[in-house]
C-alpha positions in Angstrom: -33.6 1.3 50.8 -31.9 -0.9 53.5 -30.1 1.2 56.6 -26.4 -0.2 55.6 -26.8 1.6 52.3 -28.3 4.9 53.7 -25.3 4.7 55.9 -22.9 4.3 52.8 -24.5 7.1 51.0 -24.5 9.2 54.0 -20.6 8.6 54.3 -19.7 9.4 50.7 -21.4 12.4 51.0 -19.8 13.5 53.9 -16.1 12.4 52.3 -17.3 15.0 49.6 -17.7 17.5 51.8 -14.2 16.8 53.7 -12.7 16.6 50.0 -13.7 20.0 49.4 -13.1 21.3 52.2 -9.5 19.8 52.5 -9.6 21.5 48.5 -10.0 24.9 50.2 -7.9 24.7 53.1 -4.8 23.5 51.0 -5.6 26.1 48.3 -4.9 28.8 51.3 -1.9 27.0 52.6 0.0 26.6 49.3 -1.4 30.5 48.6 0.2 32.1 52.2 3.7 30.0 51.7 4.1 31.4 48.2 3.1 34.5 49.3 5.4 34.9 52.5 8.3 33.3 50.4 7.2 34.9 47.3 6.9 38.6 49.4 10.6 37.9 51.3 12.0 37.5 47.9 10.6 40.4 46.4 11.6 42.6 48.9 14.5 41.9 49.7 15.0 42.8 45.5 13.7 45.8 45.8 16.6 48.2 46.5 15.1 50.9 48.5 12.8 48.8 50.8 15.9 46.4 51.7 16.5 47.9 54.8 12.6 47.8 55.9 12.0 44.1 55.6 12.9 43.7 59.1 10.9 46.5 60.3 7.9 45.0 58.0 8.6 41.3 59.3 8.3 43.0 63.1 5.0 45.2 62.9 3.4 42.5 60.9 4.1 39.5 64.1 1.6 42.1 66.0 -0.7 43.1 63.6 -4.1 40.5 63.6 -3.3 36.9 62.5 -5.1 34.9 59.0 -6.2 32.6 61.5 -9.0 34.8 63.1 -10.5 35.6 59.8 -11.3 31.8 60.0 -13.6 29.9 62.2 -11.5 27.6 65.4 -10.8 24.6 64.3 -11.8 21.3 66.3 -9.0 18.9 67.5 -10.1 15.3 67.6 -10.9 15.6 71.1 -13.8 18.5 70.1 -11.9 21.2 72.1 -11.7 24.1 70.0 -8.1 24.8 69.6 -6.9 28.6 69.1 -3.9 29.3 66.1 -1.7 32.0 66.6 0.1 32.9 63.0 4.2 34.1 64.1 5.7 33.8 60.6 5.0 31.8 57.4 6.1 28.6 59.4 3.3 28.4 62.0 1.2 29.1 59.3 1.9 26.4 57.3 1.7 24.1 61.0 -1.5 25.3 61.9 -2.4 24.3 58.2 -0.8 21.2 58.0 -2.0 19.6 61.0 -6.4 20.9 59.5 -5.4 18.9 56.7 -4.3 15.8 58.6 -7.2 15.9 61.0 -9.2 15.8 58.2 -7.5 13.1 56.6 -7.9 11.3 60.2 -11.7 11.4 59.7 -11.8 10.7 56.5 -9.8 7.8 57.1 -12.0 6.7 59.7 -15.0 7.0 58.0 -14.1 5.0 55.2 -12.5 2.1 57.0 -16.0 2.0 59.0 -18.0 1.3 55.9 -15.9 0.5 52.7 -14.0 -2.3 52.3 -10.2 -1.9 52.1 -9.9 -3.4 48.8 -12.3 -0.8 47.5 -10.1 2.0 48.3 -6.5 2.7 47.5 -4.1 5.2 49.0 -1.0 6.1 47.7 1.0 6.6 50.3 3.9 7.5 48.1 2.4 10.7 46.2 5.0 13.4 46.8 4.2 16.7 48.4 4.9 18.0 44.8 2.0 16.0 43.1 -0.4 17.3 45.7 0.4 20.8 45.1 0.0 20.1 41.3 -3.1 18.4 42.0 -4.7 21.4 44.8 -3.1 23.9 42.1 -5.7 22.6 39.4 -8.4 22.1 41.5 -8.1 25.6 42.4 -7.2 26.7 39.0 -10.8 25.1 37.9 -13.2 25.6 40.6 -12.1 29.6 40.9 -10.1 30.7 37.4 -10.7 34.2 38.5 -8.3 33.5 41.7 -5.0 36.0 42.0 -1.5 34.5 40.6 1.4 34.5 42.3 2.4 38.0 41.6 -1.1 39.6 42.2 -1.2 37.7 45.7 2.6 38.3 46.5 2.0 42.3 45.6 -1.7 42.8 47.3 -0.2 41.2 50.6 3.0 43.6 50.2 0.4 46.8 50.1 -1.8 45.4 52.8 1.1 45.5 55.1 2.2 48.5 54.1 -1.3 50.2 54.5 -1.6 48.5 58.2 1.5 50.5 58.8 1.1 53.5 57.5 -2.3 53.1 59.5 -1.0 52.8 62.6 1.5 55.8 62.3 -2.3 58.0 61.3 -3.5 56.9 64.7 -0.5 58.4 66.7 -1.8 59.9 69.4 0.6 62.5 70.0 -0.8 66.3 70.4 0.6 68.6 66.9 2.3 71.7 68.3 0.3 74.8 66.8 1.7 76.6 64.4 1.5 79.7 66.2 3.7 77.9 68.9 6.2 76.9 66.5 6.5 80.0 64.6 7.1 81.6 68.3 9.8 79.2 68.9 11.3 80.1 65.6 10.9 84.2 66.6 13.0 83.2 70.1 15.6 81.7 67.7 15.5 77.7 68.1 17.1 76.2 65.5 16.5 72.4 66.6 13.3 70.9 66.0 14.2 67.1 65.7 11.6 64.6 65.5 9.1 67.6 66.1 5.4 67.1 65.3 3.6 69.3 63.3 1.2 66.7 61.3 -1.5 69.1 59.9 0.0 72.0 60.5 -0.5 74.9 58.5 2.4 77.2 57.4 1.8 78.2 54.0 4.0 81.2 52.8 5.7 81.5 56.0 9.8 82.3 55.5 11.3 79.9 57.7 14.9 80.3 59.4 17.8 79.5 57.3 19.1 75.7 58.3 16.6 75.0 60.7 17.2 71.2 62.1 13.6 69.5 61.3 15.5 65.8 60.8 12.9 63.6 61.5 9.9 65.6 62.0 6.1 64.5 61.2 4.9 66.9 59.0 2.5 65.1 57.7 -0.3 66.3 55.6 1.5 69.9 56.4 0.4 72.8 54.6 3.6 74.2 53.4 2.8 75.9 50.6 4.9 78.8 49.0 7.0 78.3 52.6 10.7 79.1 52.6 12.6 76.1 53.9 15.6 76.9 51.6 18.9 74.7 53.7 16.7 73.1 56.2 17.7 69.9 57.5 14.7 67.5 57.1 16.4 64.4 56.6 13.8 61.3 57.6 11.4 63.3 58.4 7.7 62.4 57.0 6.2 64.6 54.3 3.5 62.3 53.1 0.7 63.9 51.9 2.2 67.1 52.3 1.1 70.9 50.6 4.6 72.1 49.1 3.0 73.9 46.3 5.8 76.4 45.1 7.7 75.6 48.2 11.5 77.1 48.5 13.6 74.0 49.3 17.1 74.9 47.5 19.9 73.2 49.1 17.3 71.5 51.9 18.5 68.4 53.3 15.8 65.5 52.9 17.7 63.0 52.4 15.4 59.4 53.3 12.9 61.6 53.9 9.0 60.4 53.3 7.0 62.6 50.5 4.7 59.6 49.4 2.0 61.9 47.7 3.3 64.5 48.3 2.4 68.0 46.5 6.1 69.8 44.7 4.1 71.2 42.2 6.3 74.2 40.8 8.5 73.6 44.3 12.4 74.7 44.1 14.5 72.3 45.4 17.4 73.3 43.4 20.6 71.3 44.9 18.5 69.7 47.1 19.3 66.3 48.3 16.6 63.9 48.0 19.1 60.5 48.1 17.2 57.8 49.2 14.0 59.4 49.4 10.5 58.4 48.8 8.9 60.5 46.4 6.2 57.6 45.0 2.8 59.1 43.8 4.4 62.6 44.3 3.4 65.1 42.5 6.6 67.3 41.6 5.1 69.0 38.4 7.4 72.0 36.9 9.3 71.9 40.0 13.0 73.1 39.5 15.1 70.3 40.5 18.6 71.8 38.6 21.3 69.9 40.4 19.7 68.0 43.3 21.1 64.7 44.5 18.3 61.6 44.1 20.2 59.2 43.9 18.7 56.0 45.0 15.3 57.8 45.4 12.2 56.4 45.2 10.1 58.1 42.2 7.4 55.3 41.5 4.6 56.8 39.8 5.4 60.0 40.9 4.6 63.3 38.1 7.3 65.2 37.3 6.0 66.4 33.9 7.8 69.6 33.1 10.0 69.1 35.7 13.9 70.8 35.5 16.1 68.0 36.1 19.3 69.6 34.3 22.7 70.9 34.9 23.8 67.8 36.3 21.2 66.1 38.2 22.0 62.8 40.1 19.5 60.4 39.8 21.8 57.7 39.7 20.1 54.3 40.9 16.6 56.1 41.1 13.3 54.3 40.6 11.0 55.8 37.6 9.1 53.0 37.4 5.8 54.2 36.0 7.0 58.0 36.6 5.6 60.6 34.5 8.4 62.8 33.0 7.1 64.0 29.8 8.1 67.8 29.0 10.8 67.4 31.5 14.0 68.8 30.9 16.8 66.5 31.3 20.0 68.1 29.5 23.0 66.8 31.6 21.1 64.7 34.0 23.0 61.3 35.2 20.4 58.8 35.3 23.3 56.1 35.4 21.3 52.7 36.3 17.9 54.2 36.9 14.6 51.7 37.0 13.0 53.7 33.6 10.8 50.7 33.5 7.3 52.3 32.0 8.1 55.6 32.5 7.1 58.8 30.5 9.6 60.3 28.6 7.1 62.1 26.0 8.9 65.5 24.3 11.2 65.3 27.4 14.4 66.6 26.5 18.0 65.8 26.5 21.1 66.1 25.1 24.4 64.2 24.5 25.4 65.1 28.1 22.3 62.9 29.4 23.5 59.7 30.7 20.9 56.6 30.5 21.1 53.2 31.7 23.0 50.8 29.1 20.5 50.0 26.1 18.0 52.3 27.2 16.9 54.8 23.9 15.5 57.9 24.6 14.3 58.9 21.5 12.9 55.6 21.3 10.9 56.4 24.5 9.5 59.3 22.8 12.1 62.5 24.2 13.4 64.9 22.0 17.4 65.1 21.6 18.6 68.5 21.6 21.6 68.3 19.5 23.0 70.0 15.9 21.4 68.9 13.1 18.7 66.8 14.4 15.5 66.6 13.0 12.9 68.9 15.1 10.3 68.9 12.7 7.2 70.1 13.9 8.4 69.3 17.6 6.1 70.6 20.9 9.1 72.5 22.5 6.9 75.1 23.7 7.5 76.7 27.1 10.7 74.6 27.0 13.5 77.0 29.0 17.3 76.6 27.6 18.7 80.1 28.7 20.6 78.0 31.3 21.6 75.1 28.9 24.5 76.5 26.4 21.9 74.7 23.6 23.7 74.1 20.6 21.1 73.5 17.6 23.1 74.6 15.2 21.8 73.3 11.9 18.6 71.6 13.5 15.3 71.3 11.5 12.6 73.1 13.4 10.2 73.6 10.7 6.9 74.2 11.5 8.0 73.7 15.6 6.0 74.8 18.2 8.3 76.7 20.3 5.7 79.2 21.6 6.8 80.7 25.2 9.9 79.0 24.9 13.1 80.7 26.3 16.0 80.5 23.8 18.3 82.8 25.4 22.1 81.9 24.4 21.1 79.3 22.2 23.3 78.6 19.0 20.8 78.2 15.9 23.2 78.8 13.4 22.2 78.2 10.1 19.0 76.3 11.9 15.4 76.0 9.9 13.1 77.5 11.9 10.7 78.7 8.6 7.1 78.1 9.7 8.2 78.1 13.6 5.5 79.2 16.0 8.1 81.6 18.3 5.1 83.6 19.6 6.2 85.2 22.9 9.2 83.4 22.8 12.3 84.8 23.8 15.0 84.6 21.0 18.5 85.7 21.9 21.5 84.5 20.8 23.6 83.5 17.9 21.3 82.9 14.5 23.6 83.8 11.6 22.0 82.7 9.2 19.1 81.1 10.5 16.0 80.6 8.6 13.0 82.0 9.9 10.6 82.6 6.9 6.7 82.6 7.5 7.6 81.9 11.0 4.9 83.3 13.8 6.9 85.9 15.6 4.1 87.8 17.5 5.3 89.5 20.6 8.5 87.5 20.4 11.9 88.9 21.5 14.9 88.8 19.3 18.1 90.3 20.3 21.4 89.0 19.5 23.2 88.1 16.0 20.9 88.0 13.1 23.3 88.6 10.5 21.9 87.6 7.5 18.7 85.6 8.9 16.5 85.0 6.9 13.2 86.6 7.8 11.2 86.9 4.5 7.3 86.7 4.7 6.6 87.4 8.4 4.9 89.5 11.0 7.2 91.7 13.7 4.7 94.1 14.0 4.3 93.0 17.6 7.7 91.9 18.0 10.0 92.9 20.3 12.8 94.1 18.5 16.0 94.8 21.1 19.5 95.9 20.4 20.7 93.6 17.6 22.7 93.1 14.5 20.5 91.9 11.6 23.0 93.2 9.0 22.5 91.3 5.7 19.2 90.0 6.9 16.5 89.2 4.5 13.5 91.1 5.4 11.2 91.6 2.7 8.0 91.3 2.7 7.7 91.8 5.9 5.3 93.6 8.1 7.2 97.0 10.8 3.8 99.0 11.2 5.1 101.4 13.6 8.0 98.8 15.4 10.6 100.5 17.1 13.9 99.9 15.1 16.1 102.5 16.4 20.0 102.3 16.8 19.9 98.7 14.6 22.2 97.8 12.3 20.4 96.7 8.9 23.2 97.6 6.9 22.9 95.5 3.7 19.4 94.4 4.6 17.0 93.4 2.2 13.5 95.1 2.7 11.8 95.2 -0.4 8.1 95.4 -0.6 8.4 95.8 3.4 5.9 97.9 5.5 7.4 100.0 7.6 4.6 102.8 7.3 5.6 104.7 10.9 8.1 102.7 12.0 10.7 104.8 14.3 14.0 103.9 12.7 15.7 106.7 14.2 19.6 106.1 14.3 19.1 103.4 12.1 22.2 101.9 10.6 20.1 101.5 7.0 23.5 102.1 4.2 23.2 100.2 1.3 20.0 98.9 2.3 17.8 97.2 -0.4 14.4 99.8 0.2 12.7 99.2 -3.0 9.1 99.7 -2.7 9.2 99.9 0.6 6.3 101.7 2.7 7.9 104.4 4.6 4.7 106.9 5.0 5.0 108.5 8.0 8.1 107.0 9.2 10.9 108.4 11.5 14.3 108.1 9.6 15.9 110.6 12.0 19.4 110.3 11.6 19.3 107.4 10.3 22.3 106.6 7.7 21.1 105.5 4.4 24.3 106.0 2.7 24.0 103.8 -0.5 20.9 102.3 0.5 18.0 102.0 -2.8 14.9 103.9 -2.1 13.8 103.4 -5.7 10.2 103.2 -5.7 9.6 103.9 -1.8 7.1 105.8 -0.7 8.6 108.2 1.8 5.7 110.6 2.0 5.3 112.3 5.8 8.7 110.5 6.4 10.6 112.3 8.5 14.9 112.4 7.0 15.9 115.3 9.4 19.7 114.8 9.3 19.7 112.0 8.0 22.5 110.5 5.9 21.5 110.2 1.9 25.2 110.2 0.3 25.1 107.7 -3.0 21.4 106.7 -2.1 19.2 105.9 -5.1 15.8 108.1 -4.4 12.0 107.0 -5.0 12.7 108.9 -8.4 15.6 106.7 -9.3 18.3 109.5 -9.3 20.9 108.9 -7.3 21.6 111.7 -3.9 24.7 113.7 -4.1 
C-alpha cells in the first residue's frame, strides 16, 4: 500500500479518535452547565435551603476543582496549561476552549491530506443542534448515564456531604462532660456556641433555661436528659442520642437534628420553626403544641408521634416522612410538603387542617369524627384522654383498640360489639353504647353506662370502677368473683350471668332482672334488691346480711314481703 494512503488512513483514524474524544468532553460540559444551572434553580425552590445557597456557592469555590479529576490539557504550543473551576462559567471556558483546540487539530489534519471539496463544514449549525447532536451521542454510547434530575440531585448531596465533612474535621478540643456539668453546679447559665460534640450526658437534669444557642453537640449522648426551656436555637444536634429526652418548651429553633434520635423525646411546646429534623428519628415522641413551622421533616420517622392540640406545622416539609399511627387531632398543617408521606391509621379529626386538595383518608389516616365508619380499625395504643373525642355513633365493630386510652371520650350510642378493648382504659360517656362479645380483659370502665349494652362478654378480669351501668344489658355475662360494690345496676339485665362470688356489697341491684343468675357464694351485703327477680337464681352460700329484699321475686318464684 503506497505511503500517501497509509498517511490517509493514519489521519482518519486519528479524526476518530479526536471525534470521540471531543464526544466525551462535550458530554461533560453540557452535563456541569445543566447541573450548576439545574442545582441554582433547584435550590433556590427549595424553601428551607434558600438562605444556604450562598453559603453552598462559597465553600464549594474552595473545595477541589472537576478539572483535577481530569488529566492537564495541552495548549497548541505543548505547554500543559492548569484549569482552575471558580463557578459554572470557567467551567464551561476551560471546556470550551478543549473543544476548539481539538477542532484546531482536526482542522489541520484534514486540510493536510483531504481535499477541501471532500469535506464540508457547516459553519452555520447552531449551538442548539450540537447539543441535540452530543445529547444523542451520549444517550447511545452510555443509556445507563444520570438525567438531569439524578445529576442535578447527586451533585447537590456531594456538596452537602463535603460540608458536613469539613465541620467532622473541626479540630476544636470537646469540653468534658465532667467540666461542663461543674460549670453548670457553679451556676453558668451561658453556654453559646459551646462544644460538647460527643459528649455524654444521658439522664443528667440540666438547669432550667440554660443558653446553649449555637452549640455543637453533635453526636451528644443526651439521652433521658432534662433540657426542658433551654435555649438551643442553631445549635447542631446531628446525629444526636435524645432518646426520651425532656425538651418541653426548649428553644431550637434552626437548630440541626439531621438523624437525630427523639425517640419517645418530650418536646411539648417546643419550638422547632425552621429546623432540620431530615432522617430524624422522633418515634412516639410527644410533640402536643410545638411550633415547626417551616421545619425541615424529610424522611424523618415520626410514627406514633403526638402532634395534637394545636400543633404548627405550617409550611413544614414531610416529604417522604413516616407518620403512620401519629396522632394529629387539631394539628395545622396549613401548606405543608405531604408529598409521599405516611399517613397509615394516623388520626385526625375535623379540627386538622391540610393543605388545599390534600385527602387524608385518602392517604390512608383514620378520621375521628361521629358516625364514621371504624370498622375493624387498628386504633390500638391510640391515647384521646387529652382530645375531647367525640365518636358518638361511630362503627367500631370488631376494632382493635387494645391499650388504647379512651378517657372522656363520647361513644354514645357507638358499635363497639366485637371490639378488642383489652387493657384499654374506657371512661367516659357510653349511654347506650354497644359492646356485645367485645374483649374486655383487664379493661377499665368507669363512667356512664347507662343502658350499654354488654351481653355475651368477659369482665371477669375487668376493672370495674365507680360507675353508673343502670339499665345496662348484662346477661350472659361472665363476674366470677369481680368486685361490683357501691354500683348502680338498678334495672340491669343479668340473666343467665355468672356472678358465682362476686362481692356486690352495696350494690344498687332494685328491680334488677336476676333470672338464673349464679350467685353461689356471692357477697350481696347490703345490697338493695328491692324489686329485683331472683327467680331461678341460685343464691346458695350467698351472703344477704341486711340486705334489702322488699317486692323481690325469690329463686322459688314467691314474691319477699
Amino acid at each position: 500500500m503506497p505511503d500517501t494512503e497509509l498517511d490517509i488512513t493514519s489521519l482518519l483514524a486519528r479524526i476518530s479518535q479526536l471525534e470521540e474524544r471531543q464526544n466525551i468532553v462535550s458530554k461533560y460540559m453540557v452535563g456541569l452547565k445543566r447541573q450548576f444551572d439545574g442545582m441554582t434553580e433547584a435550590l433556590q425552590q427549595i424553601e428551607p435551603l434558600r438562605e444556604q445557597v450562598s453559603e453552598l456557592q462559597q465553600r464549594f469555590d474552595q473545595l477541589p476543582t472537576f478539572s483535577n479529576c481530569l488529566d492537564d490539557v495541552q495548549t497548541p504550543n505543548g505547554v500543559a496549561e492548569s484549569v482552575s473551576v471558580d463557578d459554572a462559567e470557567t467551567v464551561k471556558q476551560f471546556f470550551e476552549r478543549v473543544e476548539q483546540q481539538q477542532r484546531q487539530e482536526l482542522v489541520a489534519s484534514t486540510e493536510s491530506v483531504v481535499h477541501p471539496a471532500e469535506v464540508e463544514v457547516n459553519a452555520e449549525t447552531t449551538e442548539a443542534d450540537k447539543d441535540e447532536e452530543i445529547d444523542a451521542v451520549v444517550e447511545e454510547q452510555n443509556p445507563t448515564a444520570f438525567n438531569d434530575e439524578e445529576f442535578k440531585t447527586e451533585r447537590i448531596m456531594w456538596l452537602l456531604n463535603r460540608i458536613y465533612v469539613a465541620e467532622e474535621e473541626s479540630h476544636e478540643t470537646p469540653i468534658s462532660a465532667e467540666e461542663f456539668l461543674e460549670r453548670c453546679k457553679q451556676g453558668e447559665r451561658d453556654f453559646t456556641e459551646i462544644y460538647l460534640a460527643g459528649v455524654n450526658l444521658s439522664g443528667k437534669s440540666l438547669n432550667n433555661g440554660l443558653n446553649l444557642s449555637g452549640a455543637n453537640l453533635r453526636g451528644a449522648k443526651l439521652c433521658e436528659v432534662n433540657l426542658s426551656s433551654a435555649n438551643l436555637s442553631e445549635a447542631n444536634l446531628s446525629k444526636a442520642k435524645l432518646h426520651k429526652a425532656k425538651l418541653e418548651s426548649a428553644n431550637l429553633g434552626k437548630a440541626k437534628l439531621i438523624q437525630t434520635d427523639l425517640s419517645s423525646a418530650n418536646l411539648g411546646y417546643a419550638d422547632l420553626s425552621g429546623a432540620n429534623l431530615s432522617k430524624a428519628n422522633i418515634s412516639k415522641a410527644i410533640l402536643s403544641r410545638v411550633n415547626l413551622t417551616e421545619a425541615n421533616l424529610s424522611r424523618a420517622n415520626l410514627s406514633g408521634a403526638n402532634l395534637s392540640q394545636q400543633a404548627n406545622l405550617k409550611r413544614a416539609d414531610f416529604s417522604n416522612a413516616n407518620l403512620s399511627n401519629a396522632n394529629l387531632l387539631g394539628a395545622n398543617l396549613e401548606e405543608a410538603n405531604l408529598q409521599g408521606i405516611n399517613l397509615q391509621q394516623a388520626l385526625c379529626n375535623a379540627a386538622t387542617i391540610f393543605p388545599a386538595g390534600f385527602d387524608p383518608v385518602e392517604a390512608g389516616a383514620y378520621l375521628i369524627a361521629p358516625n364514621v365508619s371504624l370498622i375493624k380499625a387498628n386504633l390500638a395504643s391510640v391515647d384521646l384522654s387529652n382530645a375531647k373525642v367525640n365518636l358518638s355513633g361511630a362503627n367500631l365493630q370488631r376494632a382493635n383498640l387494645t391499650k388504647a386510652n379512651l378517657t372522656n371520650a363520647r361513644l354514645i350510642q357507638a358499635n363497639l360489639s366485637g371490639a378488642n378493648l383489652s387493657e384499654a382504659i374506657l371512661s367516659g360517656e357510653l349511654t347506650p353504647a354497644n359492646l356485645s362479645s367485645a374483649n374486655l380483659t383487664k379493661t377499665t370502665l368507669s363512667g356512664n353506662f347507662t343502658a350499654v349494652d354488654l351481653s355475651s362478654t368477659n369482665l371477669q378480669n375487668t376493672q370495674l370502677l365507680q360507675g353508673n351501668f343502670s339499665g345496662a344489658n348484662l346477661s350472659g355475662v361472665n363476674l366470677v368473683g369481680v368486685n361490683l360494690q357501691y354500683m348502680n345496676l338498678s334495672g340491669a339485665i343479668l340473666s343467665g350471668a355468672n356472678l358465682c362470688g362476686a362481692i356486690l356489697a352495696g350494690v344498687n341491684l332494685s328491680g334488677a332482672n336476676l333470672a338464673s343468675v349464679d350467685l353461689r357464694g356471692a357477697n350481696l351485703e347490703r345490697a338493695n334488691l328491692e324489686k329485683a327477680n331472683l327467680k331461678g337464681a341460685n343464691i346458695s352460700g350467698a351472703i344477704l346480711t341486711n340486705a334489702k329484699l322488699s317486692g323481690a321475686i325469690m329463686p322459688d318464684g314467691t314474691t319477699h314481703e
